[in-house]
Each structure stands twice: as C-alpha cells, then as structure tokens.
C-alpha angles and dihedrals in degrees: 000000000000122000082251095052097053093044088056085057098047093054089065103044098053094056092042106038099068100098097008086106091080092079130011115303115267121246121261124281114247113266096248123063116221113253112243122175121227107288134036124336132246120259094224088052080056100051093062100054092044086057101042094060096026106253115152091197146014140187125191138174122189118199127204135178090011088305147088104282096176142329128187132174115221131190128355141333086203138030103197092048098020088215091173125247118249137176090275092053101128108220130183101263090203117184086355087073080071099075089048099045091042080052086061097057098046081060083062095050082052096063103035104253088138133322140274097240097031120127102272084225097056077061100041118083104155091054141359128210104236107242114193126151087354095057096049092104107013140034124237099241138189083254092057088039091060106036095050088240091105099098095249105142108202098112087182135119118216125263101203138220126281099242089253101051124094119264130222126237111237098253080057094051084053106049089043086235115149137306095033116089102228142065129264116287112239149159114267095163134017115267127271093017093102149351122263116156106233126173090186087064088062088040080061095049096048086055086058093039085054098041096058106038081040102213129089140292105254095040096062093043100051093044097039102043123358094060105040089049088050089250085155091160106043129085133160098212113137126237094034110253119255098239091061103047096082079061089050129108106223126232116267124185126229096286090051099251131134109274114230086260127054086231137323125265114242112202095168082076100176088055102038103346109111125090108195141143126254086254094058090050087041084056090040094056099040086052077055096049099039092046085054087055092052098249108114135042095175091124121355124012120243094267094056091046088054089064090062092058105034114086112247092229090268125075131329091311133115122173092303105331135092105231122204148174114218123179106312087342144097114211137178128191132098142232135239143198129187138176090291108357137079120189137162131182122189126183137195104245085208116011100056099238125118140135138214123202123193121187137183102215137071088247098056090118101069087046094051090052096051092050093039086054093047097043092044091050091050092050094047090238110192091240080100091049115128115206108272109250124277087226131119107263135348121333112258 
C-alpha cells in the first residue's frame, strides 16, 4: 500500500471510529473509491454498493456553501417488506445523539445554569459519582464529561433494550442495578490526565443537565435545540412514539437481513438515544458551522460554539465534538453505531461543506466509507490537499 494510499484510509476512519465500538468493527472499504460526479447519485450506482456490503438502505445529505446541497434516500427501510427509504426515514443517530445533546447543555452554560468547568456533583442533585482518591485534586466537570477525558471507565457503548423489555431509570444505568445491562459507571483515572470514550461519562452529563433545568431529556433538548435548529424530524424520545414507527428504518445484521427486533429501545438518550434523518444533522451541523462564522445565534453564541470545536487539551475531543485535521483541513462531526445501524457526519470547521450518511444494517460502515471517499473526491474536499510549498511566488 502506498503513503497515498494509507492517508486516503485514514481520512475515513477517523471520521467514522468514534462509537463503532458499540458493535464489531466493520470490514475495510474497498481501495478504490467509487467515482461520483457533483450533484445527487444514481440510484443504480447505489444499488451496487447496497448489495456488495450487505446494506439493505441509505440516506445521505451533502451539504455545500453552508447549505443542502442535495439529499437523497436510497434502498429499503425493510428487507422483509422493501418499503423504500426517503428523506423523512427516521434512523438511530447512536453516538452521533451525543453533539446534539453536548450542544444542549452549552445552552445551559449560556445561560448560567451551571458552568463548563463546575464540579459535576455541585449540579447533580438526584445522584453523585462517588470521587474518592480521583477527585482529590480535580473535579470531574461537564467539559471532562463530554470530551471522554473525565476518568469514567466504562469504555463501553450501549446495547440497548428489546422494545418489550424493562428499562432502567438513569440513576439505575449508573450505578449498573437491575434492570439495566451494564455495569456501574465509575472513575478509574483523574480527570484530564487521558482519553477513554465513555458514554457513561455523558449519561452522567444529561443527569446533571436534567437536574438543574429540572425537566426531562427529551423536552430540553427538543425545545433548546432541535427546534430551533429545524430538526423537525428528530426526537429523542424513548421508546420511539407510536405515531412515528410506520417513518422508521428498521435494524439489519451484517448479512442484511431483519433482526429479530424491529430496533432496540435506548433508554441512555443523550449517548444513543435520537432517532433522526441525514437532513436534520445536515441542519444541525450547518447551524455549527454558521454560528462559528459568526452568522447565527439561534442556539449558542459564537463563544460557546467555540467550545464544541476547540480540544480540550486530551485526546481528539473537544466539548461534544470529534475534531480532526485532514489533509490541509480542519473537520468536526462523530460517528455512530447501533444494534442495527451505522451512521457518521463530518463537517468543514471553515469552508461550509460537509456530509452526513445514515444507514439500517451492521455493515453500514464499510458502505459510509465507500460513499465519504467518493463524495469528498467529487467536492474536491481538502482532505486531498498537499502543504502549499514553502517557494518565492506561484508554482510554475
């Protein structure tokens, strides 16, 4: 394999790793990317690459010049009935429910409902993390919580719940007491002195979110963020309503096929919890990238967005966000993979492109990396950009 050839790779892993974790890894892309031209893709040009890894739909939404450039659904929500995927097809956001929700509670550090850097257990009233030895000489925070630099030592992803089963309360999920499916989120470092993905640590955050605005979940987030944004098809409400299943891609395994549930239930909403389409994220990322250009106050003020983009000082996080350089750019955004689902969204922190990619099947992965490649290729994305030359004057 050539230098260029593992740089192209690498482009595409790191935008799509972060919550993949939560199931096996998917298999590589193929080398090549497949060539697209500017606009929407075929759907025949679709359909070969949904039945090469094994992906019965796909959504996707491109976005250029801080806009929608395009989106387009391809394939089915459901194997077994092969009802097509359209724009409005809800699918589990994952990991990817984590940026929106972080973006709530900078609305709350906004307006002063309690501070970035404040001891989580000065917020929390319903429950406290026990400290101990960790916390001697710094306090676990909502920055730490949602940049995975906080100590929590979960390292785990979230199952999920069949839609019949019981579902645990929070403080439930937290302390690993039945009937919750994991294990008790703890502190295993102090914080900020390394990177471990936990999505305990933003279970954590949502308590204390919750605990000092005093209402649920679903409710700040909806009000604070998803209308205001124009998510008007996204809601983190868990179980899924009723009145919304009949819009909803269903979960496929690896082979493609209808899992023996039509989706699992996520009752850890701010990790794993949205359901939501590629247009609504594409709406989510441009209000990001127009509020850092100074353009939009709808939700956070520049300064705070700033705060989503900018590394906490450990690891690839920022507040929220994965932040990346790629090529000659720098990109923000975060993957996501449920029972049944695999999804990424990546975003230009200056140049107003970006692209989000949801997907129904196990193997969704190797499908997202294919179409980023090719999308990015036909944008001219400067994730093939080589440094400009250190030389007097224009290169002849």
């Amino acid at each position: 394999m050539t230098m260029h050839q593992i740089r192209v790779s690498a482009l595409c892993l790191v935008a799509c790793c972060v919550a993949a974790a939560q199931t096996q890894s998917p298999p590589p892309a193929p080398a090549q990317a497949p060539m697209f031209a500017p606009g929407p893709i075929a759907a025949a040009d679709i359909d070969v690459l949904l039945k090469q890894f094994n992906v019965p739909g796909v959504s996707v939404a491109v976005i250029k010049d801080f806009k929608i450039e395009w989106a387009r659904g391809y394939g089915v929500m459901d194997a077994a009935t092969n009802a097509p995927v359209t724009t409005d097809t809800l699918f589990q956001a994952a990991s990817i429910s984590k940026t929106v929700a972080a973006m709530a509670s900078m609305k709350a550090v906004q307006d002063g409902r309690f501070a970035l850097d404040q001891d989580v257990n000065t917020i929390l009233k319903s429950w406290k993390l026990p400290g101990g030895e960790y916390t001697k000489e710094r306090p676990v925070t909502p920055r730490s919580l949602m940049s995975h630099t906080s100590g929590t030592g979960d390292g785990f992803g979230f199952p999920g719940y069949k839609p019949d089963a019981p579902l645990p309360t929070l403080p439930q999920i937290l302390d690993g007491q039945a009937p919750s499916n994991l294990r008790a989120v703890r502190l295993e470092r102090p914080p900020l002195t390394g990177h471990k993905y936990s999505g305990g640590a933003v279970m954590i955050q949502q308590l204390a979110l919750m605990d000092a605005v005093g209402r649920p979940f679903a409710d700040i987030a909806r009000e604070w963020v998803l209308a205001p944004v124009g998510m008007t098809n996204s809601t983190y409400e868990q179980p899924l309503p009723a009145a919304r299943q009949k819009q909803a891609a269903l979960a496929h395994s690896r082979t493609g096929a209808r899992m023996d549930a039509p989706w699992h239930v996520y009752p850890e909403q701010a990790a794993a919890g949205l359901w939501t389409t590629p247009t609504d994220l594409a709406k989510f990322l441009i209000e990001a990238q127009e509020t850092l250009a100074g353009r939009s106050t709808r939700v956070l003020s520049r300064t705070s967005m700033l705060e989503m983009v900018t590394p906490v000082g450990v690891g690839p996080f920022a507040v929220g966000f994965q932040i990346s350089k790629l090529g000659e750019g720098w990109y923000f955004g975060h993957g996501g993979s449920n029972w049944g689902y695999q999804c990424n969204m990546i975003a230009h922190r200056l140049k107003g492109y970006g692209l989000v990619i949801m997907t129904n099947g196990d193997n969704g992965g190797a499908l997202m990396q294919a179409l980023m490649r090719g999308i990015q290729q036909a944008y001219k994305w400067d994730v093939y950009d080589q440094p400009i030359p250190r030389t007097y004057g224009p290169i002849k």
